[in-house]
C-alpha positions in Angstrom: 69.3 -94.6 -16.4 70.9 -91.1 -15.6 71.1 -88.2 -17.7 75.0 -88.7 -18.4 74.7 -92.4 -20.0 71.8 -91.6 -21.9 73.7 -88.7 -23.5 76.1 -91.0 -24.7 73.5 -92.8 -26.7 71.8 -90.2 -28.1 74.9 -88.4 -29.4 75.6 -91.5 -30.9 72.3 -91.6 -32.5 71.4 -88.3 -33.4 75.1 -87.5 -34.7 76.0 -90.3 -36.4 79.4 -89.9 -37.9 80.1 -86.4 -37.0 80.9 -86.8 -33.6 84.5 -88.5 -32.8 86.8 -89.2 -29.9 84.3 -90.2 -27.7 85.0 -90.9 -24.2 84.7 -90.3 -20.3 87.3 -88.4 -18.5 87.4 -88.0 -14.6 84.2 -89.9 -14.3 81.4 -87.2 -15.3 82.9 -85.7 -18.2 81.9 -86.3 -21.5 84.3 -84.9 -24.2 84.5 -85.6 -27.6 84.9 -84.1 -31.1 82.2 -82.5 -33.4 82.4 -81.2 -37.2 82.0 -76.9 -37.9 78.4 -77.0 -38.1 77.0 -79.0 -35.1 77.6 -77.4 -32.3 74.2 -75.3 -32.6 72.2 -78.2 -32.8 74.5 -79.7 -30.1 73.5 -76.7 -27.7 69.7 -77.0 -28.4 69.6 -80.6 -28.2 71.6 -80.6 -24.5 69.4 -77.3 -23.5 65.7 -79.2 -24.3 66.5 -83.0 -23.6 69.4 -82.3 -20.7 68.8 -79.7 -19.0 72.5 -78.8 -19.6 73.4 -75.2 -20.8 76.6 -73.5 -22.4 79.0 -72.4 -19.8 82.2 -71.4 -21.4 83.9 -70.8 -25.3 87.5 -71.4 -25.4 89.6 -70.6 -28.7 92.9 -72.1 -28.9 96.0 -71.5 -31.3 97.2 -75.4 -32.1 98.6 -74.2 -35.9 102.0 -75.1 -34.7 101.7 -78.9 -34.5 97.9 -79.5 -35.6 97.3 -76.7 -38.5 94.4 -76.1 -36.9 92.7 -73.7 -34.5 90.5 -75.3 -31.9 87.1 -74.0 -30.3 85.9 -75.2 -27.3 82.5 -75.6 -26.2 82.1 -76.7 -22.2 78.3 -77.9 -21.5 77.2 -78.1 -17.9 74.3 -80.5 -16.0 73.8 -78.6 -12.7 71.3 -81.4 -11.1 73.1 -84.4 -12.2 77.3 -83.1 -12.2 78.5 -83.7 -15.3 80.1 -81.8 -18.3 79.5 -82.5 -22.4 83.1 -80.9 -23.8 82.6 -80.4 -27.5 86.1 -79.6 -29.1 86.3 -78.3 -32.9 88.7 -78.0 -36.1 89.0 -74.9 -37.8 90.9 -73.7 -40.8 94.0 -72.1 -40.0 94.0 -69.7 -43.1 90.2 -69.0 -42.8 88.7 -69.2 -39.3 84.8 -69.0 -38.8 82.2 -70.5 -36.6 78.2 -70.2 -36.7 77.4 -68.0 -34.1 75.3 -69.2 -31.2 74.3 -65.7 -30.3 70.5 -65.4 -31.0 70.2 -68.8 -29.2 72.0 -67.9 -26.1 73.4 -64.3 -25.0 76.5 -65.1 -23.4 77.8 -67.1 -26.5 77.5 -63.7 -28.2 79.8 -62.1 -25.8 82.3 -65.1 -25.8 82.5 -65.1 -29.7 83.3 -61.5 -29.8 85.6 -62.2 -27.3 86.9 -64.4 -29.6 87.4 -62.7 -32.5 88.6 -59.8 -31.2 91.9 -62.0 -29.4 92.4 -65.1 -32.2 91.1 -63.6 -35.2 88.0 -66.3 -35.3 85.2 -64.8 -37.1 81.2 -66.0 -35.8 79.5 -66.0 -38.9 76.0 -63.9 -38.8 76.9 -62.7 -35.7 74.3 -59.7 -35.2 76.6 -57.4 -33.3 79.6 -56.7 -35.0 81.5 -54.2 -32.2 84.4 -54.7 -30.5 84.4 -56.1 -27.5 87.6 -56.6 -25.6 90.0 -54.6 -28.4 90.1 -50.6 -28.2 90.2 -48.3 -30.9 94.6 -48.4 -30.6 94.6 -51.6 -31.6 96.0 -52.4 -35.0 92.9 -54.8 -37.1 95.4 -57.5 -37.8 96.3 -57.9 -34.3 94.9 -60.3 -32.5 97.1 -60.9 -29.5 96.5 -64.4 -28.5 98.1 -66.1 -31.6 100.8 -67.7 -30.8 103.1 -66.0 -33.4 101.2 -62.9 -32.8 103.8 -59.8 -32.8 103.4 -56.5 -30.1 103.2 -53.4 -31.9 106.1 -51.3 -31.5 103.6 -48.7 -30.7 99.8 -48.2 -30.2 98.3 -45.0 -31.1 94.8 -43.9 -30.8 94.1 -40.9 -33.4 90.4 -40.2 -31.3 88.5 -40.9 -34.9 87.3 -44.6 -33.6 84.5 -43.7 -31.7 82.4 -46.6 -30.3 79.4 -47.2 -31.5 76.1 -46.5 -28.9 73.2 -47.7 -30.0 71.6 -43.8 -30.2 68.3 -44.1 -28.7 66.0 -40.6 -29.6 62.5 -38.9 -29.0 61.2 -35.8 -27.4 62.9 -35.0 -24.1 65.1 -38.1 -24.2 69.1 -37.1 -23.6 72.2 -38.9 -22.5 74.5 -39.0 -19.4 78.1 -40.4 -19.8 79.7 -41.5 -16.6 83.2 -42.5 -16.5 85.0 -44.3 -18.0 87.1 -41.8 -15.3 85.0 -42.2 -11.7 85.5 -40.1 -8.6 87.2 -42.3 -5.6 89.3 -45.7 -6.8 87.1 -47.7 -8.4 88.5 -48.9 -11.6 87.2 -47.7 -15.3 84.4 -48.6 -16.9 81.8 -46.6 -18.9 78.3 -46.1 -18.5 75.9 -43.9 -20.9 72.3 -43.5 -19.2 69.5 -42.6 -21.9 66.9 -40.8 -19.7 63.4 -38.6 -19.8 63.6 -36.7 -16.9 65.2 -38.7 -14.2 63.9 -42.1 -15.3 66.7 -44.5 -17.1 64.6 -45.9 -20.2 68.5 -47.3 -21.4 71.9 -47.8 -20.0 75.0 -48.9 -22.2 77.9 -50.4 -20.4 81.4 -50.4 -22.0 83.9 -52.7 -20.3 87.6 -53.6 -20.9 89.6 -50.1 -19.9 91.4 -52.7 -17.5 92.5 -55.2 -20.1 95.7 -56.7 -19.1 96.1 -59.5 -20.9 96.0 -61.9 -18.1 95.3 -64.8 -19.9 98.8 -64.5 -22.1 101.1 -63.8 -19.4 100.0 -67.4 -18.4 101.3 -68.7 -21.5 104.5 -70.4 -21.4 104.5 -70.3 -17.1 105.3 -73.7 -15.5 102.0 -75.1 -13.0 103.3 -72.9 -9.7 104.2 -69.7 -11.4 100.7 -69.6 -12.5 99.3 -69.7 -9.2 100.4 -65.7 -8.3 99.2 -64.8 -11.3 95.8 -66.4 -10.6 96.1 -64.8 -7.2 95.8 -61.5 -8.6 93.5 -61.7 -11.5 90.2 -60.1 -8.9 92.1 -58.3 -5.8 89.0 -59.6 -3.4 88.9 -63.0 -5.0 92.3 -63.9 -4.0 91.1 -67.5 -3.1 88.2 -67.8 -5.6 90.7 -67.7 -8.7 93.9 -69.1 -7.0 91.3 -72.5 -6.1 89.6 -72.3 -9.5 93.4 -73.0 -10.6 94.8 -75.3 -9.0 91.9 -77.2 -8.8 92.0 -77.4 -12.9 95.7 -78.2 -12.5 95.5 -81.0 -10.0 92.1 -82.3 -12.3 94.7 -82.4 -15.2 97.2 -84.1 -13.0 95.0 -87.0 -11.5 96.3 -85.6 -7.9 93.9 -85.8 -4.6 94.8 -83.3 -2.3 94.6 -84.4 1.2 91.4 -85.0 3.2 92.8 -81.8 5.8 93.6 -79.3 2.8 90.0 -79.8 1.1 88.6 -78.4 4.9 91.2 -75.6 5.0 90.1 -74.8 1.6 86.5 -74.2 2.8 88.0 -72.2 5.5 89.7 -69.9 3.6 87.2 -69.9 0.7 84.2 -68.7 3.6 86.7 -66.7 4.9 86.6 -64.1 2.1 83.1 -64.6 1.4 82.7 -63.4 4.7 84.8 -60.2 4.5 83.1 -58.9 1.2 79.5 -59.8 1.7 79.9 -57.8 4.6 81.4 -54.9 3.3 78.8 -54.6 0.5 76.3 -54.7 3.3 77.5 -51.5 4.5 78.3 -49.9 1.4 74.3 -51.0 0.0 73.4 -49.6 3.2 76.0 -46.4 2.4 74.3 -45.8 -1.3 70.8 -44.8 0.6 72.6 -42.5 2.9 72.6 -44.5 5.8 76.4 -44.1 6.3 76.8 -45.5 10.0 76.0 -48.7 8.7 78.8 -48.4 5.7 81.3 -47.5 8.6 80.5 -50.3 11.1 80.6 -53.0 8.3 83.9 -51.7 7.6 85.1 -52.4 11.1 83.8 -55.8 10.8 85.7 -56.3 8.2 89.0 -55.0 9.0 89.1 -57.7 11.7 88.1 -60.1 9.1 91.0 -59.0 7.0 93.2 -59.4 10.3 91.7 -63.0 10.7 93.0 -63.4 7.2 96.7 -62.4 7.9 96.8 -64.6 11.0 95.3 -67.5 8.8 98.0 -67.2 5.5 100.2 -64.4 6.8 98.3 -61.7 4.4 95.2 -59.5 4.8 93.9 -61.0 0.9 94.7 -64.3 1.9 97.2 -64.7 -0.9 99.3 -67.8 0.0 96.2 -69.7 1.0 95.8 -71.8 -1.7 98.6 -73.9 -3.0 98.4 -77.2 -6.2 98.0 -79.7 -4.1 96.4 -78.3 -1.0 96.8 -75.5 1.1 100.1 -73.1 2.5 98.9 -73.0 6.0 97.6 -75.1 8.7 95.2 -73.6 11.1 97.3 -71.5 14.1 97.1 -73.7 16.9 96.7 -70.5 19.1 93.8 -68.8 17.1 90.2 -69.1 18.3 88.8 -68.9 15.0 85.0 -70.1 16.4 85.1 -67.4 18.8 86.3 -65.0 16.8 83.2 -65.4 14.2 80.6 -66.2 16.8 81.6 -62.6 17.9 81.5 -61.2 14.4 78.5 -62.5 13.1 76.4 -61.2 16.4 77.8 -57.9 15.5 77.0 -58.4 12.1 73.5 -59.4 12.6 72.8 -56.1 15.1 73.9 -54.2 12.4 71.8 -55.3 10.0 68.7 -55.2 12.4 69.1 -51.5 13.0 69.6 -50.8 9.2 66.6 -53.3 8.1 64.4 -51.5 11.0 65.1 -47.8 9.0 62.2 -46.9 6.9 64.4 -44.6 5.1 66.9 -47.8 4.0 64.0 -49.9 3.5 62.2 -47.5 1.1 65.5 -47.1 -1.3 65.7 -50.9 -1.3 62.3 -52.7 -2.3 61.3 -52.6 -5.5 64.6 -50.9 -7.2 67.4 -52.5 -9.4 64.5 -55.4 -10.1 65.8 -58.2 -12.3 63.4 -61.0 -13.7 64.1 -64.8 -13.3 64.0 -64.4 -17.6 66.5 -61.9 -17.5 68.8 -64.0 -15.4 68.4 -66.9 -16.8 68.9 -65.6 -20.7 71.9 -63.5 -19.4 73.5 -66.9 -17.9 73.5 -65.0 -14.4 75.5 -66.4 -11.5 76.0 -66.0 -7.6 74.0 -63.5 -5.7 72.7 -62.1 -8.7 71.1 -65.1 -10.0 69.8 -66.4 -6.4 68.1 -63.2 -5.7 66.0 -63.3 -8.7 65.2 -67.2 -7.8 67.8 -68.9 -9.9 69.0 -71.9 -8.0 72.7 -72.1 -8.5 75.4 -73.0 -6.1 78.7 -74.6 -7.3 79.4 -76.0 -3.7 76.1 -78.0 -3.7 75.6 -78.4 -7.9 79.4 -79.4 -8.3 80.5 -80.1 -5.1 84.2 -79.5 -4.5 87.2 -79.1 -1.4 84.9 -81.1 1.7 81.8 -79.1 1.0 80.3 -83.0 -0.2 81.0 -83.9 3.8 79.4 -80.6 5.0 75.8 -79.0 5.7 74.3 -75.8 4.3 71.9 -74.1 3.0 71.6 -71.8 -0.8 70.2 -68.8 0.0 67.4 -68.1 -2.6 64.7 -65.4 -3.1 62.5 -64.1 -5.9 62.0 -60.9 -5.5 65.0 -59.9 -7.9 65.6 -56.6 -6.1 68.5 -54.6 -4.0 66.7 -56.1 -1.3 66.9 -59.5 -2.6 70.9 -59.1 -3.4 71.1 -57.3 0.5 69.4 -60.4 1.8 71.0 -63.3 -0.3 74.6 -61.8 1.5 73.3 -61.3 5.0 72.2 -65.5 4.8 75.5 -66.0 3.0 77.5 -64.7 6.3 75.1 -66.9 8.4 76.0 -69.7 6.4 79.7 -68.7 6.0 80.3 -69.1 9.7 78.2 -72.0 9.9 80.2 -73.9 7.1 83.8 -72.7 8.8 82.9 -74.0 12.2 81.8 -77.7 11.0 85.0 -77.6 9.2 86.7 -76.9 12.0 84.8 -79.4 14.1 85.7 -81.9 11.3 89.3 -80.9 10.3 90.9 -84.6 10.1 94.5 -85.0 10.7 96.7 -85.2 7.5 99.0 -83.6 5.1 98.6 -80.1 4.0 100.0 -80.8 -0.1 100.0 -83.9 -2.2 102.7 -84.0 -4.7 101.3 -83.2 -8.3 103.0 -85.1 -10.9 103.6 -84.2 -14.8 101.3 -82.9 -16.5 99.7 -84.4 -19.8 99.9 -82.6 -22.7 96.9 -81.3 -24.9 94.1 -82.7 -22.4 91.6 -80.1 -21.6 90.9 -79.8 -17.9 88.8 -77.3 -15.9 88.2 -76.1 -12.2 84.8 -74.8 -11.2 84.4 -73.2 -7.5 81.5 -71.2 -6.0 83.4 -67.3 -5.0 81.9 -65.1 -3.2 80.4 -63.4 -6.6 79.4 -66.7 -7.8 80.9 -69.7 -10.2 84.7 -69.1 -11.6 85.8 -71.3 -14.2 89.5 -71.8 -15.0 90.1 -73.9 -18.0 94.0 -75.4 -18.8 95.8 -77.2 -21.8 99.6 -77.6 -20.7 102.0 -78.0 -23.4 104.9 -81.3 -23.7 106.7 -79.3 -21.3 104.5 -79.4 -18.6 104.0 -75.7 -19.1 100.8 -73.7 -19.6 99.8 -73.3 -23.2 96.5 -71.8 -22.6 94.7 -70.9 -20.1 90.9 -69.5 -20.1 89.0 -67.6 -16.9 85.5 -67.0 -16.5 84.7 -64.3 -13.6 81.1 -64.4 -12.6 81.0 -60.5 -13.6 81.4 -61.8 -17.2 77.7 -62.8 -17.4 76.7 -60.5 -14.3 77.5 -56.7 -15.7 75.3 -56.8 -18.8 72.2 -57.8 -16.5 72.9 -54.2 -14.5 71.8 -52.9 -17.9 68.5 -54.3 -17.3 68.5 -53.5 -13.6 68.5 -50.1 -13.8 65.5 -49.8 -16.3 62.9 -47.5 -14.7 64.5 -46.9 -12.2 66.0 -43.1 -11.8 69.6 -41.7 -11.6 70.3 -41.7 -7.9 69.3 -45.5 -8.1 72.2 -45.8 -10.3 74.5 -46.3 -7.6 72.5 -48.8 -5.5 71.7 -50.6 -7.8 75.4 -50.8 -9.2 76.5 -51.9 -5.2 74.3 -54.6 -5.1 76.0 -55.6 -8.0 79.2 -55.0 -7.2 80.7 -57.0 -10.4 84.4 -57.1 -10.9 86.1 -54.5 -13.6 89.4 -56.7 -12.8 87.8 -59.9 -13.4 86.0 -58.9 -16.3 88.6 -57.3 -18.6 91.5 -59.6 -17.5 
């Protein structure tokens, strides 16, 4: 008996008359209904028995034709693939939920995420702070409400300061960087607590980029939403768009055609290829070993040129369409050679940079992150794999043809900027690898399936393995057949606050390195 049945079961047993609407959607989801109260109980109950962790919170504003507000609990098994959707009813004149935040970190994040754009208070929530709304903000705005009204105006009077935790003691002082930076990296701000020129604390505020991405879906018919997905992470162009469309054609019932899921590898390889790379250089760039940094860089502006020949732009926009893919494969473009020659450069690269002492030294040993710390900060992609979490959407929750093809999950456990150097150089290796079985396998066949109309009020949800690691887009469509909500989860959501932990010990100038091997999303974060 797998996992999955025995759930059923059990939740049958253990919550006997709290749990309702009980039933199997797509064939390894399990969604149903649970009273205010449960879900805690819910969460440790899948953690110990099911191996099966939280891996998104989604508030939703249904006081128009339900009176309610609804919270959304997503529940993932990563050995078996399958999904325990918990949905709840809350008061529409008093909205509260028990937090989950002592139990699991990212919960805490999600529920002040919540509170700060419905409104929805976690009850005993230990940290109280803002986290996506700004001192400008009026406190009875909460701007995904559906009959939530813009301010006229914001002003911001500079008497909000944010509150740092203040950490004291002889020779202890702070260093504020940002949230302006030199170059054109986007904002975010980061105050170091140091003695000397070791970091013994590093705070990291976020959300300087906000743009309310997740509203401007609102009310946006299937394809319109597609752009905007397109753009939510400007080097995760097929990452999000996929993650979209693959939640839409989920909702729809559609199968896209047999030739789109291998173009979608293509493409999705494709840009893991160009940015693994480019961090590469620019690890290699934050030790001082600049020639690396500029040789990566030529790599991968021909990459980016692959990408324009492929879907007619350099970010690969276009690529990914609901239903399949808006491109074939040119007829006249070599692609195999083309990466064969890449990744030899690639690999010469890297052996001259790996053979410098200098590099080397600056790597090992700094930016370390524990297996705990990953695991209690719900850590994804590189991150994760380089302190020896096992994670990879493509094999775990296998998506597009990567069911039909061979690879490997890089892994390691040193935790280190070495570790997150090495986990991208395997990456390319396997990249190229995955590309050219695809393109040895490409089957004949359609490039789009028609997607029909959408149901309304049914959760659905597309997970897909970027280059960062997993993105989750969750959808509800409206009678229309129109997006009524719709809820993204960028890998640097759970990635940034384990930087905090990466720079402990560690002195200033690691700072840097250890924030490149990172390389989260501001973008993708604040949406």
């Amino acid at each position: 008996m797998t996992d999955f049945i025995r759930l059923q079961s059990i939740l049958r047993e253990k919550f006997q008359g709290r749990i309702s609407n009980l039933r199997i959607l797509r064939g390894n989801e399990l969604h149903f209904q649970i009273l205010h109260g449960d879900v805690l109980t819910l969460a440790q109950l899948l953690r110990a028995d099911f191996n099966a962790d939280l891996n998104l919170m989604v508030a939703n504003d249904r006081r128009a034709d339900k009176g309610v507000f609804e919270i959304h609990y997503l529940f993932a098994n990563d050995r078996e693939n399958w999904f325990a959707h918990a949905t709840k009813h809350l008061s529409h004149d008093d909205p509260t939920i028990d937090s989950m935040a002592t139990f699991y970190y990212p919960a805490s994040r999600y529920e002040r995420e919540i509170f700060d754009l419905f409104g929805i208070e976690a009850v005993d929530h230990p940290d109280t702070r803002p986290l996506v709304r700004h001192g400008f903000w009026p406190k009875d705005y909460f701007p995904l409400r559906k009959d939530a009204i813009t301010p006229e105006k914001f002003e911001d009077d500079g008497n909000k300061p944010f509150e740092f935790m203040k950490i004291g003691g002889e020779g202890v002082y702070e260093i504020p960087v940002g949230p302006v930076h030199a170059g054109i990296i986007e904002p975010g701000h980061f105050r170091f607590s140091v003695v000397g020129e070791t970091v013994i604390d590093l705070k990291i505020r976020l959300y300087f980029t906000h743009k309310g991405t997740e509203k401007l879906f609102e009310g946006r018919t299937p394809a319109e939403g597609v752009e905007l997905a397109e753009r939510i992470s400007g080097d995760t162009t097929i990452g999000h768009s996929l993650a979209y469309c693959q939640a839409i054609e989920s909702l729809a019932g559609c199968q896209i055609p047999a030739h789109a899921k291998y173009l979608r590898v293509i493409l999705l390889e494709m840009e893991r290829l160009y940015n693994h790379i480019a961090d590469f250089g620019a690890i290699c760039n934050d030790t001082g070993y600049a020639v690396a940094h500029s040789h990566c860089f030529r790599i991968r502006e021909k990459l980016m040129r692959l990408n324009k020949k492929l879907t007619g732009n350099r970010l690969l926009r276009g690529g990914i369409v609901i239903g399949g893919v808006g491109n074939d494969l040119p007829s006249h473009l070599d692609l195999t050679a083309e990466l064969d020659s890449i990744l030899a450069d690639f690999k010469e690269i890297v052996e001259i940079s790996l053979a410098n002492t200098m590099v080397i030294d600056r790597l090992d040993g700094t930016g370390y992150v524990s297996p705990r710390i990953a695991a209690d900060h719900g850590a994804l992609g590189f991150v994760a794999r380089a302190s020896g979490i096992d994670l990879d959407v493509r094999r775990d929750h296998p998506f597009a043809a990567y069911p039909f093809l061979k690879f490997k999950v890089a892994s390691s456990q040193r935790g280190d900027v070495r570790a997150r150097a090495q986990i991208r150089i395997d990456e390319v290796q396997e990249s190229v690898n995955l590309i050219k079985q695809a393109i040895s396998s490409l089957p004949d066949g359609n490039l789009t399936e028609p997607v029909g109309r959408l149901p309304a009020w049914e959760p659905a949800f597309g997970l897909v393995e970027g280059w960062r690691g997993a993105i989750l887009h969750w959808v509800i469509a409206d009678e229309n057949g129109k997006m009524f909500r719709v809820k993204v989860k960028d890998p640097s959501f759970v990635n940034w606050p384990a930087l905090s932990f990466a720079v402990l010990k560690n002195i200033v100038p690691d700072f840097p390195l250890c924030n490149k091997s990172f390389n989260q999303s501001y973008s993708g974060n604040d949406l």
